[in-house]
C-alpha positions as a Python dict, from the first residue, in 0.01 Angstrom:
ca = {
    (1, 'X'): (0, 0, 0),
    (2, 'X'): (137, -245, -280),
    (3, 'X'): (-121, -408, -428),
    (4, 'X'): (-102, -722, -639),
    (5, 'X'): (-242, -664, -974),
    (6, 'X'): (-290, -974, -1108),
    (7, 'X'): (-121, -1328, -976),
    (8, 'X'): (182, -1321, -1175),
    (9, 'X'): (287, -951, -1081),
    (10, 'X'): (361, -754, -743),
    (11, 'X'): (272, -389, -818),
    (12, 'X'): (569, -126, -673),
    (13, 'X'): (391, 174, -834),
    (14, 'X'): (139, 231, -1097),
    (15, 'X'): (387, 240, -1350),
    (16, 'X'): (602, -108, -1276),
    (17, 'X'): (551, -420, -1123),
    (18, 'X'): (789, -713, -1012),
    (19, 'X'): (728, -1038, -1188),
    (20, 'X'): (628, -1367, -1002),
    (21, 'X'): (888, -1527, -1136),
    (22, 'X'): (1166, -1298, -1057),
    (23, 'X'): (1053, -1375, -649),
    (24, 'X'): (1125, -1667, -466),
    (25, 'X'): (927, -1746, -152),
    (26, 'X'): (1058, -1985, 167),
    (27, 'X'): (876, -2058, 460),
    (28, 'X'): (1003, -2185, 762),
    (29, 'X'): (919, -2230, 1128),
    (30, 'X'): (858, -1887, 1322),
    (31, 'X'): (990, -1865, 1657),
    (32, 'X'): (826, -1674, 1930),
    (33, 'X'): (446, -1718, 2143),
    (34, 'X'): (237, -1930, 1958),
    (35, 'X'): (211, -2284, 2140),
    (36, 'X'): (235, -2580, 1947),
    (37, 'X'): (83, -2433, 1645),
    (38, 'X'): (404, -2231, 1580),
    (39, 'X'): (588, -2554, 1663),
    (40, 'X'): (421, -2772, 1393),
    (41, 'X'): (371, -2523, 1103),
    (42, 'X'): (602, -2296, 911),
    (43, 'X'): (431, -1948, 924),
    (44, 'X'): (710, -1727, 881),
    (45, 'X'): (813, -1670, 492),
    (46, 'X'): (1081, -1509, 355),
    (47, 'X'): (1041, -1350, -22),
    (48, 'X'): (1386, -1263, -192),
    (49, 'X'): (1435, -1063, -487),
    (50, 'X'): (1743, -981, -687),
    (51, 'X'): (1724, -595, -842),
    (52, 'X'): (2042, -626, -1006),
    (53, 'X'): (1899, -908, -1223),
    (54, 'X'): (1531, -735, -1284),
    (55, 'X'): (1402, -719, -1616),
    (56, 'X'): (1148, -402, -1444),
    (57, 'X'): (1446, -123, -1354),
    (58, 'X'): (1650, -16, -1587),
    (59, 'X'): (2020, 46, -1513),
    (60, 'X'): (2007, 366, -1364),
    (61, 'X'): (1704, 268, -1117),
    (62, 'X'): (1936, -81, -1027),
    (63, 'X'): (2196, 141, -940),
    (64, 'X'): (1952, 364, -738),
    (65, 'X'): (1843, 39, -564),
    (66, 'X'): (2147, -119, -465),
    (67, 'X'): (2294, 243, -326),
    (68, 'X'): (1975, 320, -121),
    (69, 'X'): (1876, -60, 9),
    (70, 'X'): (2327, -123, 25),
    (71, 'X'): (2251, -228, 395),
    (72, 'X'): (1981, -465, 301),
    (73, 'X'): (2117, -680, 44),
    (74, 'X'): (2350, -968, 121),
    (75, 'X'): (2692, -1035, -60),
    (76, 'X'): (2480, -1208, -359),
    (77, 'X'): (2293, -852, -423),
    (78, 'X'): (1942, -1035, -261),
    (79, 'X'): (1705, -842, -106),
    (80, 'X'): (1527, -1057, 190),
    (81, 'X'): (1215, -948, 338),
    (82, 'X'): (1088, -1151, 625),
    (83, 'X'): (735, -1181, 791),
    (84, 'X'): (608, -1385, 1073),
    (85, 'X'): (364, -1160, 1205),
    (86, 'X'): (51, -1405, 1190),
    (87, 'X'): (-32, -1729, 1197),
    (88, 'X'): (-134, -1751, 824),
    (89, 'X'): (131, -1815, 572),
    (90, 'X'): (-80, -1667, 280),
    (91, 'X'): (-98, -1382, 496),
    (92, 'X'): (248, -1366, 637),
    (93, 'X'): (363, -1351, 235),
    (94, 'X'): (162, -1087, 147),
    (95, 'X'): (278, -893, 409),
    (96, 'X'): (631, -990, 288),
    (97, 'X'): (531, -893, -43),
    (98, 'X'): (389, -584, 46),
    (99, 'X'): (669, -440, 233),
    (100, 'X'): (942, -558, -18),
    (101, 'X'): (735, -333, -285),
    (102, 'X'): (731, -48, -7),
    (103, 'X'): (1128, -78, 10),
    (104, 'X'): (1160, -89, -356),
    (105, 'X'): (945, 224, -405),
    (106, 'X'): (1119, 391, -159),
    (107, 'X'): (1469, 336, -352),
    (108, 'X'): (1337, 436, -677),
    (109, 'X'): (1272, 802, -533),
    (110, 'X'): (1461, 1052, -688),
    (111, 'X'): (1527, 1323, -476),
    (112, 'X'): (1499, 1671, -566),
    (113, 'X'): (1787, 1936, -690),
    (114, 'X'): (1857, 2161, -436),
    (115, 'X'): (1808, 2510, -588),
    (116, 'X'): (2101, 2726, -503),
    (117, 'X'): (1965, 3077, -411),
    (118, 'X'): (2152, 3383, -249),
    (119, 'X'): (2037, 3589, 30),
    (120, 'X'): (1856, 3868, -18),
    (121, 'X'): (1987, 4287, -41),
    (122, 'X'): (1749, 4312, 302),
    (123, 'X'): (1873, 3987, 473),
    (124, 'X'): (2258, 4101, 399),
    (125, 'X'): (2169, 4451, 536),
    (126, 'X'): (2016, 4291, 828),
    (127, 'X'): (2302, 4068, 926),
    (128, 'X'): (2555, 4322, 901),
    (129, 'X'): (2373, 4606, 1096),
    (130, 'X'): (2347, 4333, 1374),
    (131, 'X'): (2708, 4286, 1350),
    (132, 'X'): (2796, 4672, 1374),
    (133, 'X'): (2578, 4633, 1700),
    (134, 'X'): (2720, 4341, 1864),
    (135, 'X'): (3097, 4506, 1840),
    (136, 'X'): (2950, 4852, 1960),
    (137, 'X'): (2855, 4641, 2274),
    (138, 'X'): (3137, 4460, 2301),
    (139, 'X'): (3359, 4805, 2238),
    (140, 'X'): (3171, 4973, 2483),
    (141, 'X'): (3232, 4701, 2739),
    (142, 'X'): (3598, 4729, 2720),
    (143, 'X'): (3809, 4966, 2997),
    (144, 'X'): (3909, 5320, 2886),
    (145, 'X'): (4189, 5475, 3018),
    (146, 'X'): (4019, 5858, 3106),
    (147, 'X'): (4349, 6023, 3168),
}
């Protein structure tokens, strides 16, 4: 879990954090059960952050960001994470927060090479005597003419 390291950062990994300042937070009214508590108070917050513009990734990792989150960002390249799933707002931000840092370290994965390999002298051996036997089935099904 993404844990805030101090109150001016929101830790992604243990190597980079976002700055406060590069979040913006918005709360509004959340819909749903809730009685008129949910009508009077605006619970549900929405934190937006825009990679593109972060001092934290370089240009390769914005790149890396934008291509894996594409579906997530809106025309303006900002990522919006929403939370209403309590009744706090503190709470419902952190949770924002937290799950925008999970996305984020998600993107910056790099996934591994695939190491081409070959099959081995056994495995081609294998495949071909299994060959040899399916057509000496097949041949053997076929009609003969015994005249």
């Amino acid at each position: 879990m993404a844990e805030q390291t101090n109150k001016s950062h929101l830790a992604i990994d243990a190597s980079r954090s976002i700055p406060e300042d590069e979040l913006s937070a918005k709360a509004s009214r959340a819909g749903g059960a809730g009685g008129q508590h949910v009508n009077t108070s605006s619970t549900r917050v929405e934190v937006s952050w825009v990679p593109g513009a972060s001092r934290v990734l370089s240009l390769d990792e914005q790149a890396r960001v934008a291509e894996k989150l594409a579906s997530r960002l809106d025309g303006s390249g900002i990522l919006r994470v929403v939370a209403s799933d309590t009744r706090s707002q503190r709470q419902n931000r952190e949770l924002a927060e937290t799950r925008l840092a999970a996305l984020v370290r998600q993107a910056l994965v790099v996934p591994r090479k695939r190491k081409a390999t070959k099959p081995s002298r056994g495995a081609k051996q294998a495949r071909l005597n299994e060959k040899k036997l399916a057509s000496k089935k097949k041949s053997n099904r076929r009609d003969r003419d015994w005249d």
